[in-house]
N, C-alpha and C positions, 0 to 999 in steps of 0.2 A: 857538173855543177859549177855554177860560177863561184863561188864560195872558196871551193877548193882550192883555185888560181890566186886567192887572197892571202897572199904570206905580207904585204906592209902594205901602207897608208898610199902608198905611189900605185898600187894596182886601182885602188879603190877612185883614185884620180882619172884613170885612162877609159873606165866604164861610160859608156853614153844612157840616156835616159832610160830606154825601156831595159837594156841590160840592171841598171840598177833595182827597179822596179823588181826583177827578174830576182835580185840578190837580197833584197829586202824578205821577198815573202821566202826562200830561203834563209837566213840566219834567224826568221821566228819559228820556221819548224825546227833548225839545230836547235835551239832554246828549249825549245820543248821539250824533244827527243833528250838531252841531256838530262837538265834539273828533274825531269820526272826519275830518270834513273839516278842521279847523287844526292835529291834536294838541293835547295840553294832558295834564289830570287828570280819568281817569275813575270809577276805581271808590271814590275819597275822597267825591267829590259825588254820586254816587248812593247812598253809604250815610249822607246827612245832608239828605236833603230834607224826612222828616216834622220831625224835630229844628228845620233851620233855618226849618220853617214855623208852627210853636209860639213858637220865641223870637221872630219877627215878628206874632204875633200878640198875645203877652204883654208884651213889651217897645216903648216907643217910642221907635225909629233914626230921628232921630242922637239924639235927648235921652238917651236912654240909650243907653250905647257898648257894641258889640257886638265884641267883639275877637275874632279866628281865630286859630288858632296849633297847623298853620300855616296859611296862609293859602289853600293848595292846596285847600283844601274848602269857600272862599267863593264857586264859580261858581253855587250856586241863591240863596244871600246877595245876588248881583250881579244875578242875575235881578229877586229882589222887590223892590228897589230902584232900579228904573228905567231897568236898560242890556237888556233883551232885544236889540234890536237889534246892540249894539255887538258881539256872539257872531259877527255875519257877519265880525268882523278881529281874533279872538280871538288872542292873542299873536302878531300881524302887528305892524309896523311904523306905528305910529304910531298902533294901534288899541287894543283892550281888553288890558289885564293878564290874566297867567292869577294875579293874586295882587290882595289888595286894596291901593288906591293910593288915595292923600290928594287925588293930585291929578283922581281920577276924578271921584269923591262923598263930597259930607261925613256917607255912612253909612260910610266905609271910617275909621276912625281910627288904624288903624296899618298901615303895611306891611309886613307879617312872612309875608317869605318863607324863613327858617330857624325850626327847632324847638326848643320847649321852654324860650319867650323873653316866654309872655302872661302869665304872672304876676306879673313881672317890670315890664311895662308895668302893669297892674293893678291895681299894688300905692302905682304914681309917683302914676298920674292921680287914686287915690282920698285919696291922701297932697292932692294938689293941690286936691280938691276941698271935702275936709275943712277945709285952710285957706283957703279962700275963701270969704267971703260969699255965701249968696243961693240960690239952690233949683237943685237938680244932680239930674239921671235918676240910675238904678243902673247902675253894671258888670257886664259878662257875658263871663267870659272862658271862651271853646272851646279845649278843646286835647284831644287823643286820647291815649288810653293810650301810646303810641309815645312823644308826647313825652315821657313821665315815667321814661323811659328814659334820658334829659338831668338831668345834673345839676341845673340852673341851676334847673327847674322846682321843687325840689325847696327850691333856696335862695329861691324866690320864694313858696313855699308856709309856709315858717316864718316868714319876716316876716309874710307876711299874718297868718297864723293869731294871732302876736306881739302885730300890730300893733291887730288887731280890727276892722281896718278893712272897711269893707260892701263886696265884692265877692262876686257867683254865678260857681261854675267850674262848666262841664258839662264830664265829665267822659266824652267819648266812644270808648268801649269797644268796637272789635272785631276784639279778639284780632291787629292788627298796625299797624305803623308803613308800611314800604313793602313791606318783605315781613313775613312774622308777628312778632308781636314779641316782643324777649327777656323782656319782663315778664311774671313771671305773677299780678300784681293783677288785673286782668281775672277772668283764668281762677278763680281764688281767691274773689274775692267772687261770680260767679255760679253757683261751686259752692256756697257755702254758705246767703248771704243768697238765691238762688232755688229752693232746695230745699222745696218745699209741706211734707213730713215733718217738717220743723224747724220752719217756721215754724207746722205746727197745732200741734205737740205745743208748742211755746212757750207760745201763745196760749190750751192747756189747762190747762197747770201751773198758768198764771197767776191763772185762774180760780178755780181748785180752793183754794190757798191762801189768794186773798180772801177763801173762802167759809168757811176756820176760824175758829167762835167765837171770840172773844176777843183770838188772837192773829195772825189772818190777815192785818194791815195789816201786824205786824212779818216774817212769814216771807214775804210777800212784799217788804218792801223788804232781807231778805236774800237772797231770788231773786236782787233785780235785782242787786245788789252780787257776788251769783257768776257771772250772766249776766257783768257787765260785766266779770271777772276772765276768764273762760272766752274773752268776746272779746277782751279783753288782750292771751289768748296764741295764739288763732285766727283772727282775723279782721281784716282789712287797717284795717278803718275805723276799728280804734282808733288806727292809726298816725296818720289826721287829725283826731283828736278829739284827740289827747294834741297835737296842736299848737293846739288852739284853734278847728280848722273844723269846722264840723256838719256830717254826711253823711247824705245819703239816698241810696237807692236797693239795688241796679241795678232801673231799672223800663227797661221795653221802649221802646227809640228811635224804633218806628216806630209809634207809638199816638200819634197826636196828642192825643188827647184826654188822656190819663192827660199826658203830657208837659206839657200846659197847666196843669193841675192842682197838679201840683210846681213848674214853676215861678212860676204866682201864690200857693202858699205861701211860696215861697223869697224873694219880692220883698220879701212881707209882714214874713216875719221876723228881714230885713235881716241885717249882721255877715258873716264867711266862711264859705261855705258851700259844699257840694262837692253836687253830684247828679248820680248815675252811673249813665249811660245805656246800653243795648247795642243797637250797630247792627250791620247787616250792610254791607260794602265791597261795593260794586258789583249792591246789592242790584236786580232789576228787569232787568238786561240778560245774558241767558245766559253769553255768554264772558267777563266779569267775575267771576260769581261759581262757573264751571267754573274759571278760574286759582286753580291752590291755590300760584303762586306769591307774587304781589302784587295780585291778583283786580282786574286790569288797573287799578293806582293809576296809571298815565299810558300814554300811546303810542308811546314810547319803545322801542326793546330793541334788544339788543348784534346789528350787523349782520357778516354775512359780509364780510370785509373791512376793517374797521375798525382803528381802534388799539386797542378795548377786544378786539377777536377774538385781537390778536395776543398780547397779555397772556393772555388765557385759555389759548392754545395754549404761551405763555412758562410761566408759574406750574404748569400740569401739566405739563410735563417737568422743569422743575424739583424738582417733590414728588416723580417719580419715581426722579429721579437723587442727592437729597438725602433722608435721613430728619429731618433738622434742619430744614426747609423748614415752616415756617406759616403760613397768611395770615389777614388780620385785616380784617374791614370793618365799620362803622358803621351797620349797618340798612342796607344795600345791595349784599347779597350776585351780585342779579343784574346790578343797573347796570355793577358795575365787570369784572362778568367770572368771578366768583370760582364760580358755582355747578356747573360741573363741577369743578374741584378740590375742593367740597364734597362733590360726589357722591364722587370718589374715595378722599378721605386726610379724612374726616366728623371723625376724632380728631385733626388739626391743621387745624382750621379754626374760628373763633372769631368770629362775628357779637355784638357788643357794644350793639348797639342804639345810640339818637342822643346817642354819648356818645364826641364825636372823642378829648377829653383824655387819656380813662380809657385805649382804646387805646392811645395814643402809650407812656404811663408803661406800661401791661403789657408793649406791647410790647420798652421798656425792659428791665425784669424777665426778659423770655424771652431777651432779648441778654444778659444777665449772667448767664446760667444755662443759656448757650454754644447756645441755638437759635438761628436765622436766621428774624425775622420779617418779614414782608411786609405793609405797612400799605399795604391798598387804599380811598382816599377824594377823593370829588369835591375837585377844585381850591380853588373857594367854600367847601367845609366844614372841610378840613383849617385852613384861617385861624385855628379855632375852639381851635385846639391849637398855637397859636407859642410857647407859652410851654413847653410840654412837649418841643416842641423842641428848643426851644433849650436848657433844663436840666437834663430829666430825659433827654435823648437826647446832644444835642448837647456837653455839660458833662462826661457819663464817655467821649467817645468812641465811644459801643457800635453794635454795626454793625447797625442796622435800615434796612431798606429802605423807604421813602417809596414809593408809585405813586401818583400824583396824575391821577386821570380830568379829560375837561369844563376841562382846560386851555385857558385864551385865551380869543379869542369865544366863546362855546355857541350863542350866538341866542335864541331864544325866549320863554326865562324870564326874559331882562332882568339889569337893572343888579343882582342881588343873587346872578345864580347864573353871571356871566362871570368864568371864573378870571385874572384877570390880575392877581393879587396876588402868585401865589406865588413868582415868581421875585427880585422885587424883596424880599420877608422872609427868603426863604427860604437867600440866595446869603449872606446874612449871617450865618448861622449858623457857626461857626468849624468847620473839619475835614471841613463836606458837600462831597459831593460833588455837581453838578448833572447832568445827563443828560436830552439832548432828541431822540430818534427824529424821523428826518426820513422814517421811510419803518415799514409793515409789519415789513420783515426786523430793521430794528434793534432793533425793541423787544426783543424773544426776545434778540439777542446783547447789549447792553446788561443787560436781568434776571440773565443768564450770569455778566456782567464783574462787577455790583453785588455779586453772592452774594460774588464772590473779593475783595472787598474788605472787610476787618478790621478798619480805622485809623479808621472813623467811618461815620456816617450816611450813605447815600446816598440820592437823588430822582432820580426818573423821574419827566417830568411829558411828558401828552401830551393831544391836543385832542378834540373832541367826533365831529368831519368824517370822513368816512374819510380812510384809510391809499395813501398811494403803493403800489403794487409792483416792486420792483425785482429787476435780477438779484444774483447774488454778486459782481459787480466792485464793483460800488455802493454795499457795504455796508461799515461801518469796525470796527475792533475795540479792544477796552481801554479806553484814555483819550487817545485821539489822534483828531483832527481829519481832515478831510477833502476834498481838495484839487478841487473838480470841474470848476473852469475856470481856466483861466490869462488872466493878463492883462498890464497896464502898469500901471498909470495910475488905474485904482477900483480897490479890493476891497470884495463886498458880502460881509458874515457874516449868512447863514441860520438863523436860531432856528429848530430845530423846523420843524414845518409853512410854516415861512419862507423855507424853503432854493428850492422849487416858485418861487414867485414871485420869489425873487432871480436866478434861473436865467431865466426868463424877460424880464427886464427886462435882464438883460446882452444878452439877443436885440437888445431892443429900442433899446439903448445901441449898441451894434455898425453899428448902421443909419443912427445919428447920428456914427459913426468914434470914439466912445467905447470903448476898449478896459476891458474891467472880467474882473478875478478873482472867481473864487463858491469861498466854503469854506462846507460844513458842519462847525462847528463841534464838534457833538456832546456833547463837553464843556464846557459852559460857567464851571465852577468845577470844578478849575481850566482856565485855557484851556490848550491845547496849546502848548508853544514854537514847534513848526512857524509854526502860523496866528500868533502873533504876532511872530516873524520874517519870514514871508513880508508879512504886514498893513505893516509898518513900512518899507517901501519902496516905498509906496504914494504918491502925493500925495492922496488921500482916502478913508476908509476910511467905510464903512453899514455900521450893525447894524441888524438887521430882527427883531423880536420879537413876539408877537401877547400881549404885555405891560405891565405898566405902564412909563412908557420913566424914569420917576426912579427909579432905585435897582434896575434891572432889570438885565439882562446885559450890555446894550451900556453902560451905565453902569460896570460891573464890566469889562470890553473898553477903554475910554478911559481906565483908572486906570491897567490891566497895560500899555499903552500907552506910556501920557504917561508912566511909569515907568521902561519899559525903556529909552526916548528916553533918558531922563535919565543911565543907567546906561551907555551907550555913547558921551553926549555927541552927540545927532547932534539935529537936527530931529525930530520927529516927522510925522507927518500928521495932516490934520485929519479929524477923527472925528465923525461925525454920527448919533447913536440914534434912532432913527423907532422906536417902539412907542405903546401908549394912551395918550391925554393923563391927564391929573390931574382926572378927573370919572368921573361916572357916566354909563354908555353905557347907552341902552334898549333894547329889545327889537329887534329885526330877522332877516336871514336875515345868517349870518358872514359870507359872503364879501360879501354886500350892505355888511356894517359896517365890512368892515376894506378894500375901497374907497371908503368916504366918508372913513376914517383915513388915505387915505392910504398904505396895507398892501397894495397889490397891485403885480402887476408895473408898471402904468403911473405909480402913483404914488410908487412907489421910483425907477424911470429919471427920472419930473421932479425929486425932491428930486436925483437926481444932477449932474441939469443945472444947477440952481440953484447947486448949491456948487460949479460948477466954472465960472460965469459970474462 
């Protein structure tokens, strides 16, 4: 196999045409072959292998810095630069990122595992290299039409273009983000600029008017001046011209040859340039590009049983029992759940592309103009919008609903996509409410409660793992807590998916004559009086969170505490928070991570025993 002979960027240089050919439709069957066996990202990196095998050939990594963005479609990037091997412990535990890492190879220069973030970088390093002395490779920032669906891409496009500074954006085009995208530049420019009709009938005008005596240089330099008016008001590329970046294309993604071509011009003719390529997602392996949902962009999908199943069967009864009811997601209609409510109620349902902020404030908007919106986004991305939150939501009181997927550990995707941020930002929002499903059932009655609540913002946040099942004795209602074991002497408070191993660990406490109470809390802003009446007669109370433990709930649990203490005049108990330390956690399997944390039922009954020794 030719593949094999590929340990760096200089082999991939010395291949002639049909060898390459040769090498292409090998590195999409390794692709396959792998992520079928780790999971990962499939149909991003199979629609970018002729692309990423051009830029390696025209470009020299690391001297010239090869940026992804995001970074989900640098597993053939990661191939031609020297990790084949590392694919056998593809987003395992201690093994290959499914994202590039700094700390892999010094061909990865940035870690960008969110979107619409590479111009942004781009824009610093060519800032950085301009003012330094001494001879610097070119910039080559990747980013897909998806991302431009992101604001930020957009703010990092006008500096550049501003700035003049030398950076190449490829600019890859096909037609989605994770599922199709809201953008239709794509679609727009491969209507126009690859229309053969246009571009003969162009190429004959042009002709013809050269060819008038006398005055054919002027009426053709006022062709070009109504040409370029005509694209002014038709065609996308004047949008990056009038910022300053030169555009070429759309030329075809998977020619390598033509692709080399543009970009050893584009190197040539240095300054910001945009070249806009069209690939196909999942190009080469049938059920990829059979999916006409997300033409298999990962391995993932919403399981029978799950918290994200539950939400699905939540959110359509809800649409059915509400006509006010809309849901809202960020280029991830299928991840969070939301594509049969799509299917049924198509006129309130609202996919915004990778544009968390934009959401929040719409969603805003639809809250003051008396509908009930439902903002469905990963844990990790919702971060992306604290500020919208907090002002544009959190500030009029207005009643949007929050559902936060991939809450807590996730596993896989590492330290950039474990949501353990949100509760510790999010609790501080003045007026939210918090809500953490410990089980299947509660999600649906929780979604229920959130709707009937008026006075402000609510979140639902829940994990990646499946869902408990419980009966109807089990399950709690409104904004009150939930009593599930009695005790003396502990009380453990069960976050979310925390509640399972708290429960378990009073097992295992009982065996040592440790008497321990278990609440699910449920609400965790604000907490119940119950659970903190019954907590305060405690001589030790656990919070157990699969969260950041500074500024997280059992944080917010030790304040309403040491509070009430004080308000009664009695003692208090001592309170102990066990969630995420204050770092970044890598890749693993969850329950693997949150017993090395410490987070499972053995290592909540030692921290018990410790604070009671």
């Amino acid at each position: 196999m030719i593949l094999e002979t590929i340990s760096g960027p200089a082999d991939v240089k010395r291949l002639d045409p049909e060898q390459l050919e040769v090498l292409a439709a090998e590195i999409r069957e390794f692709i396959v072959e792998r992520v079928n066996a780790t999971g990962g990202h499939l149909g991003s990196n199979l629609g970018v292998v002729e692309l990423t095998l051009a830029l390696h050939r025209v470009f020299d990594s690391p001297h010239d810095a090869i940026l992804w963005d995001t970074g989900h479609q640098a597993y053939v990037h990661k191939l031609l630069t020297g990790r084949r091997e590392g694919f056998a412990n593809l987003r395992q535990a201690g093994g290959l990122s499914g994202y590039p890492s700094r700390d892999e190879s010094e061909h990865d220069w940035i870690e960008n595992s969110h979107a619409s973030t590479v111009l942004s970088y781009a824009h610093g390093l060519a800032n950085a290299w301009a003012a330094e002395p001494g001879e610097h490779g070119r910039i080559v920032a990747v980013l897909g039409d998806g991302s431009l669906t992101g604001g930020m891409a957009f703010e990092g496009l006008n500096n550049l273009g501003h700035s003049g500074r030398d950076c190449i954006i490829i600019l890859n085009d096909n037609g989605r983000s994770y599922a199709p995208t809201v953008s239709r530049l794509g679609e727009t420019l491969a209507r126009i600029r690859n229309n053969p009709n246009y571009l003969r009938r162009q190429a004959r005008l042009e002709r013809l008017l050269a060819e008038v005596p006398m005055v054919g240089d002027r009426l053709e330099r006022g062709f070009e001046a109504t040409k370029a008016a005509v694209r002014e008001m038709w065609e996308p590329p004047a949008f990056f011209e009038t910022l300053g970046v030169r555009y070429t294309g759309p030329f075809d993604g998977h020619d390598i040859e033509r692709l080399e071509r543009e970009l050893t011009n584009a190197r040539e003719l240095g300054g910001p340039h945009v070249i806009h390529v069209l690939t196909r997602k999942g190009l080469g392996y049938g059920p990829a590009e059979n999916d006409p949902i997300k033409r298999l962009h990962d391995t993932s999908e919403s399981k029978p049983g799950s918290f994200t199943a539950a939400f699905t069967d939540a959110i359509v009864k809800a649409g059915e029992e509400r006509s006010d009811v809309w849901a809202i997601t960020a280029a991830m209609p299928d991840s969070t759940g939301l594509l049969t409510f799509k299917d049924r109620f198509a006129d309130r349902f609202v996919d915004v592309g990778i544009a968390e902020q934009h959401a929040v404030t719409m969603a805003a908007g639809m809250a003051m103009g008396g509908l009930r919106p439902v903002v469905a986004i990963y844990s990790t991305f919702m971060t992306r919008a604290v500020d919208q939150v907090l002002y544009d939501v959190g500030l009029h009181g207005l009643p949007v609903v929050f559902c936060l997927d991939r809450a807590g550990i996730t596993g896989d995707d590492g330290a950039s996509h474990h949501g353990v941020m949100d509760l510790a930002w999010f609790t501080k929002v003045p007026g939210m409410t918090v809500l953490c499903p410990s089980s299947y059932q509660e999600v649906g009655v929780m979604l229920a409660d959130a709707l009937d609540i008026t006075t402000g913002p609510v979140l639902i946040r829940w994990p990646k793992t499946m869902a408990r099942h419980v009966g109807p004795d089990e399950v709690g209602h409104g904004l009150t807590g939930r009593k599930v074991r009695a005790g003396t002497r502990v009380c453990l408070v069960g976050v979310g998916k925390m509640l399972e191993a708290c429960e378990d660990a009073a097992t295992l406490l009982e065996a040592d004559g440790i008497d321990a109470t278990v609440w699910d809390p449920r609400v965790v802003k604000p907490y119940h009086r119950d659970l903190l009446d019954d907590a305060l007669g405690h001589e030790l109370v656990v919070s157990v969170e699969d969260g950041m433990r500074l500024g997280g709930a059992g944080s917010l649990l030790a304040d309403e505490l040491e509070r009430l203490a004080e308000d009664r005049d009695v003692p208090g108990p001592v309170v102990h928070v066990l969630g995420t330390p204050d770092r970044y956690i890598a890749q693993g399997k969850p329950e693997a991570i949150l017993a090395e944390l410490g987070l499972d039922a053995a290592g909540i009954a030692a921290t018990v025993r410790r604070c009671l020794d």
